[in-house]
Residue, then its C-alpha position, 0 to 999 in steps of 0.5 A: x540839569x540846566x547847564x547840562x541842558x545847555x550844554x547839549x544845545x551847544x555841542x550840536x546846534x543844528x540838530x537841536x534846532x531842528x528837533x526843538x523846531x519840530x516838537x515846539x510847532x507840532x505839539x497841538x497837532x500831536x496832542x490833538x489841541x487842535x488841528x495845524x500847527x504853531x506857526x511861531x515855532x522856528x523863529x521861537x526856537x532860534x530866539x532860544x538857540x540864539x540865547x543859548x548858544x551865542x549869547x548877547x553877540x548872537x543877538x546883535x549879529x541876528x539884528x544887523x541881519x535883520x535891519x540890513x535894508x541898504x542891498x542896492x534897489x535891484x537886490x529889492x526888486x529880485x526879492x519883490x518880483x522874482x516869486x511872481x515871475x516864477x509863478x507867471x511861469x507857472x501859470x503859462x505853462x500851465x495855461x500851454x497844456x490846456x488849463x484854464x487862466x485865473x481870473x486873477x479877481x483880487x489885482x483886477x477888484x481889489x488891488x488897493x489892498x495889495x500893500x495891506x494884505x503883503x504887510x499883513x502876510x508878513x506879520x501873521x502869514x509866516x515870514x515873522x513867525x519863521x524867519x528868525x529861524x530858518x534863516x535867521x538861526x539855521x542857514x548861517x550855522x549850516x553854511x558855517x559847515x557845508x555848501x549854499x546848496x547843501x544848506x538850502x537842501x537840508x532847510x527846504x527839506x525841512x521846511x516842507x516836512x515842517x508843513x505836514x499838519x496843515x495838509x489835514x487841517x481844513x481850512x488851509x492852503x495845503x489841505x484841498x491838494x491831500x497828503x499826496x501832493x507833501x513830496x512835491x510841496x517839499x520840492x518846492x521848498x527846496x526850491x525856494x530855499x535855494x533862492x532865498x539863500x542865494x539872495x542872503x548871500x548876494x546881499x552880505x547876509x540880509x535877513x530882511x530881503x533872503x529871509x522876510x521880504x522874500x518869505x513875504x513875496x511867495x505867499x503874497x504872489 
């Protein structure tokens, strides 16, 4: 049963990660544990899939991805400071039509928690608890397939999707802007994913700065 299982898993990678990802993180929204979701499903199950399908070579491969921190400072700063641009953007444009600018309290009172709160974020916010299969798991098998772009498309689609239970979760980030606004947050995702694999690629595959620092940097900004 076991090695059938295995099997299974191997002959089509892809979407066993995804519909693992899917079961394993929804399952205390589907049987009313409680409201939200596992938030460590995606990078649980490309730990999984990684074991599976890849074996000891598979994990090493992931760790160099991960550890692969000497990209050339510029790639860090991209990584850092490109969801804050993209958000100033956003906050201009928004200010153009008529909305009001945010007070922008936490940098003007409290910016000397800054580090605390990006590692912090990092830890327990969504990058580590996602990273290792969004990224670390799924884009590498997508792009073995199919374009950048594509990859992106299909992860970004995913991943925002993925975020369904939080949107009646009160208390979360998604929750005060109603179902409704799931189409948009997916488009978003998208977005984000095509930079952030076109960041993994500009820097020969780095989990760290595609996948976790830039992860990071959205939610942080």
């Amino acid at each position: 049963m076991t090695s059938s299982i295995a099997a299974l898993l191997k002959r089509y990678p892809i979407a066993a990660f995804f519909t693992l990802t899917f079961i394993i993180s929804w399952l205390p929204w589907y049987t009313g544990w409680f409201t939200g979701f596992f938030v460590f499903g995606p990078t649980l199950v490309g730990l999984i899939m990684t074991a599976v399908t890849d074996g000891r070579k598979g994990f090493r491969d992931l760790h160099q991805r991960m550890v692969r921190w000497r990209v050339g400072i510029g790639w860090w700063g991209i990584a850092l400071f490109l969801p804050a641009l993209i958000n100033l953007a956003g906050i201009g444009i928004h200010v153009l039509l008529g909305g009001d600018l945010p007070e922008f309290t936490f940098f003007r009172q409290e910016w000397y928690l800054a580090p605390l709160f990006f590692v912090a974020i990092m830890i327990i916010g969504g990058p580590m608890a996602e990273e290792f299969g969004w990224r670390g798991y799924a884009l590498p098998k997508l792009q073995s397939k199919w374009s950048p772009l594509i990859a992106s498309l299909i992860i970004g689609t995913a991943w925002g999707i993925w975020h369904l239970p939080e949107f009646f979760r009160p208390g979360s980030s998604q929750y005060p802007l109603g179902i409704g606004f799931l189409p948009m947050f997916t488009v978003t995702e998208i977005a984000s994913s095509i930079w952030m694999t076109w960041l993994y690629n500009k820097t020969k595959g780095s989990l760290l700065l595609g996948g976790i620092i830039f992860h990071t940097a959205l939610n942080f900004w």
